[in-house]
N, C-alpha and C positions, 0 to 999 in steps of 0.2 A: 504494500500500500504506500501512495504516495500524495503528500497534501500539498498544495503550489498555493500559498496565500500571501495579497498584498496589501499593506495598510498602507494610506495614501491621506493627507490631508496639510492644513499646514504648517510651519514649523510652528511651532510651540505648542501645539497640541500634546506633548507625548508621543508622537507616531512613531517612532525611533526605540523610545521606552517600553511600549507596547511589544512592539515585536523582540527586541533583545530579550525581555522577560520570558517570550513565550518561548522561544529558539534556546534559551538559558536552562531555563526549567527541561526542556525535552533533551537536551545534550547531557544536561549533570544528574538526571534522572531515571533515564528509560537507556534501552541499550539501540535506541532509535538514529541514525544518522541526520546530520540539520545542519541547512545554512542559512545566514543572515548576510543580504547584501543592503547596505543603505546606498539612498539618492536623495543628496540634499539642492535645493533652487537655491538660485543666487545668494537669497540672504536666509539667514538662520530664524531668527522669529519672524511671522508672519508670510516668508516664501513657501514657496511648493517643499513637499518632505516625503518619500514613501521609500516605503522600504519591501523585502521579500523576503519569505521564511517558507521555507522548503523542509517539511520532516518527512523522511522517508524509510522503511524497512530495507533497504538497499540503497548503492550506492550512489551519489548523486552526482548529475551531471553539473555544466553551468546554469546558474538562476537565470534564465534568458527573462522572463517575464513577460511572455506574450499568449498565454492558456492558464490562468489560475482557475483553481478548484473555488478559493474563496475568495470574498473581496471586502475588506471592510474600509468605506470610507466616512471620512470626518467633513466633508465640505463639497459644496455643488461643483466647483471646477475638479475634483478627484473624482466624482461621481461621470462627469461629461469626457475625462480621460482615460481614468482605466473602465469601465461597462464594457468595451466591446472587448477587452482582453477576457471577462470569465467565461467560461465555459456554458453551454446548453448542461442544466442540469446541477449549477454548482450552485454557492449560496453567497449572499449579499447582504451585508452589514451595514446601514446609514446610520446615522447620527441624525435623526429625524430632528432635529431640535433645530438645527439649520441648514437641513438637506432638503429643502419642501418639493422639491422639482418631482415632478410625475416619472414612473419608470415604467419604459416602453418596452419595456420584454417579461412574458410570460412565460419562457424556460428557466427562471431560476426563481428560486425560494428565497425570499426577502423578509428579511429580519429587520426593522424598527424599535431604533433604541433611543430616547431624546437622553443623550449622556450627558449634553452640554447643561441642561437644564436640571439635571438630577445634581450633577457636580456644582450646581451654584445653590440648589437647596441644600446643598451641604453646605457648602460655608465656603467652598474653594475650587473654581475651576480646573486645575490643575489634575485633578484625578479623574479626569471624562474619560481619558486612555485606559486606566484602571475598569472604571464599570464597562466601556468596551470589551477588555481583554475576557472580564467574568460571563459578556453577553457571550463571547464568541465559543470561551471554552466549555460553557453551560449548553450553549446550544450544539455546537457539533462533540464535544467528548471528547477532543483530538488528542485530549491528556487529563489527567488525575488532577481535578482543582486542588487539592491540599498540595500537590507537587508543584505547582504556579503560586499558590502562596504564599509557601517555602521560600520559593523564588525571588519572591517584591520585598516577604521578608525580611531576607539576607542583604538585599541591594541596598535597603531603606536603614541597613544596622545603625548607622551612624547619625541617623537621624528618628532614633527612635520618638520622639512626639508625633512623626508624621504616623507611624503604624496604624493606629484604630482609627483616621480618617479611609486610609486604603484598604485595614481590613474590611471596611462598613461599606465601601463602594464598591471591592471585588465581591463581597455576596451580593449586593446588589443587584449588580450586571449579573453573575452567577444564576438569580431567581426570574431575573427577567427571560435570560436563555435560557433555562430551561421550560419556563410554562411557556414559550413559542415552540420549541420542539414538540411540546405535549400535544 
């Protein structure tokens, strides 16, 4: 089995955080193989940002990025760029909270998450990547959430006051993906 998913949206989002996490957690984890390639736009907050994370039972080739299995984006210009890259039959991630744009294809399963908006009834933008990552790993299973918490857990050591903002948005996203899979 092999998963081609790419988060796309823009810098300061998290987009980058998101996928490291998830590519982190499945390499130091599972006995899965995984790459992460980043692409960052010109400028770092507010340019374009996406990245690839490829886990696969076998070996992997180059992340070319033109067939993903998933697609999770943060913002309508990610949405109007990568769509024609997923696949007939794969799944799609928005950030409904400022994604409103209508989507014109009925071969993939779309998943609706307003992260931006749950991240500010929290108290802090900053972790909409965070309830993203719980939509995505709730909803497809592609690894063991406690093995991805593990994960934000350890990155976030040094910063432990942030922890129970992230733990409280990865279940989040977590409950949100899974009663969409349901």
């Amino acid at each position: 089995m092999e998963t081609n998913l790419c988060v796309a949206g823009f810098g300061g989002q998290g987009v980058m955080s998101l996928g490291k996490f998830l590519a982190d957690a499945t390499c130091n984890s599972t006995d899965k193989n995984v790459t992460f390639f980043p692409s960052y736009g010109a400028e770092q907050r507010g340019g374009t940002a996406n990245c690839f994370v490829v886990i696969s039972d076998d070996d992997i080739g180059a992340p070319l990025g033109d067939v993903m299995d998933d697609l999770i984006v943060m913002n309508g210009p990610s949405l109007n760029k990568f769509l024609p890259t997923l696949k007939k039959g794969g799944n799609l991630f928005i950030n409904s909270s400022i994604v409103p744009d209508a989507i014109d294809r009925d071969d993939v399963t779309l998943v609706k998450a307003p992260v931006t908006e749950l991240a500010l009834e929290m108290g802090n933008a900053k972790v909409l990547n965070v309830i993203m990552l719980g939509v995505y790993v709730g909803f497809t299973q592609v690894i063991d959430p406690a093995i991805v918490w593990e994960t934000i857990e350890h990155k976030l050591a040094s910063k432990p006051k942030l922890l129970p903002l992230n733990k409280l948005a990865f279940d989040k996203g977590l409950e949100l993906g899974k009663a969409q899979r349901a």
